[in-house]
Phi, psi and omega in degrees: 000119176264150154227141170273138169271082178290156207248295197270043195349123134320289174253163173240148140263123227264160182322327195270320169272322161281000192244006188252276213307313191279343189261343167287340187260005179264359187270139187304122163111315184266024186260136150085050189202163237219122162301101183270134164236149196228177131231149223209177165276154160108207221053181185310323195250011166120304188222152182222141188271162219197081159272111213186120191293141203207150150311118166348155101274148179313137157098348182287156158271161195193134242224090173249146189222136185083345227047099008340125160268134181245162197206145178201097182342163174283326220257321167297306187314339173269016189250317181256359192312132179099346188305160176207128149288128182221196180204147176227153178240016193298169194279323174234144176073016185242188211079199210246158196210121162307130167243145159187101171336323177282347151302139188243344175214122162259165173275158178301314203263008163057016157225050162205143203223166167227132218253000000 
């Protein structure tokens, strides 16, 4: 299976999101699987982010920070360069949160973006 390794990480992930990740990949069905983030068309802004634990594909780039490795298709990667993932467990407003320089307008609901 080829995978690229990058020098330069597509997405990053911050301490607080990787220790969210890790304790979710400890769960029956995500042990030994690799946190992908993606993006795809549709939501409210045109296009929507996309997380989910997956197996390497041939061509991903792949990205360990934290310990957690993350992967990201080629049709993704040019939509997220720069991205940064992050996570809050606060009561409004927690859960993981996408930051990504290439948006130029995000949705309210922070999962969906327009390019």
């Amino acid at each position: 299976m080829e995978t690229n390794t990058t020098i330069q990480p597509v997405v990053e992930i911050t301490e607080a999101a990787a220790a969210e990740v890790q304790s979710m990949r400890a769960k029956p069905g995500n042990e030994g699987k690799h946190l992908r983030v993606y993006v795809e068309q549709g939501g409210c802004s045109g296009m929507q982010y996309g997380m989910t634990f997956d197996e390497p594909r041939d061509r991903d780039q792949r990205t360990e920070m934290h310990g957690v490795t993350l992967l990201v298709d080629d049709f993704s990667a040019q939509y997220l360069r720069g991205t940064v993932v992050d996570f809050s467990d606060a009561l409004t407003g927690g859960g993981f949160k996408l930051t990504n320089p290439n948006a130029k307008h995000s949705c309210g609901c922070g999962k969906s973006f327009e390019v």
